[in-house]
N, C-alpha and C positions, 0 to 999 in steps of 0.2 A: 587519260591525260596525266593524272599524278605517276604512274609509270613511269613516264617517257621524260618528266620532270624529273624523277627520282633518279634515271637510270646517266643523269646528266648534270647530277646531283646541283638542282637547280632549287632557289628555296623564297618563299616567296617576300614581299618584303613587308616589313613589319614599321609602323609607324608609330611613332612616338607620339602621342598626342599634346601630353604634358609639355613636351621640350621643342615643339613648335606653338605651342602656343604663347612659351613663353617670349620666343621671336616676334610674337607680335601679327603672326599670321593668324588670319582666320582658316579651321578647318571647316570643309563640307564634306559630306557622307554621301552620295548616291549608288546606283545600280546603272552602271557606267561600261559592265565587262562585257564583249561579244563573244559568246563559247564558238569554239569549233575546236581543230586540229589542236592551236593555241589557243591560250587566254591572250589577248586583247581588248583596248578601249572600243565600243563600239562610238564609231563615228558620230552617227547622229544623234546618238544620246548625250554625250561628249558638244559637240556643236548645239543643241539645246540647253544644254547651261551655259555655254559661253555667251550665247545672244541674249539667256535673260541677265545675266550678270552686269549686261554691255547697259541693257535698257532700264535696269537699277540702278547703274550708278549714272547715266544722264538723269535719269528722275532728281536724284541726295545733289546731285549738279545744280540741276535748273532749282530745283527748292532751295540752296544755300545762297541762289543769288537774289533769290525773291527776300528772305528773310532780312 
């Protein structure tokens, strides 16, 4: 795969941590990649952070309106 990357001169991309965080994003780190032919997101690992993310933040939701 880095090959076929290479021969395409394709390169991967590199994140700034520092200079989004100072955006005020929060960064997360998973194991997100589906190998094959390409690199790709795999789907359901991808969609399993997004639903717990979803059920985090109704949780900081419903608690900010109890408080």
């Amino acid at each position: 795969m880095k090959k076929r990357y290479a021969r395409a001169a394709a390169l991967p991309v590199e994140n700034n941590i520092e200079s989004i965080f100072k955006m005020g994003v929060k960064v997360m780190a998973g194991k997100l990649a589906s190998h094959g032919d390409t690199l790709k997101h795999d789907p359901g690992a991808t969609a399993a952070v997004v639903v717990r993310l979803a059920q985090e933040g109704r949780l900081r939701r419903a608690e900010s309106k109890l408080a």
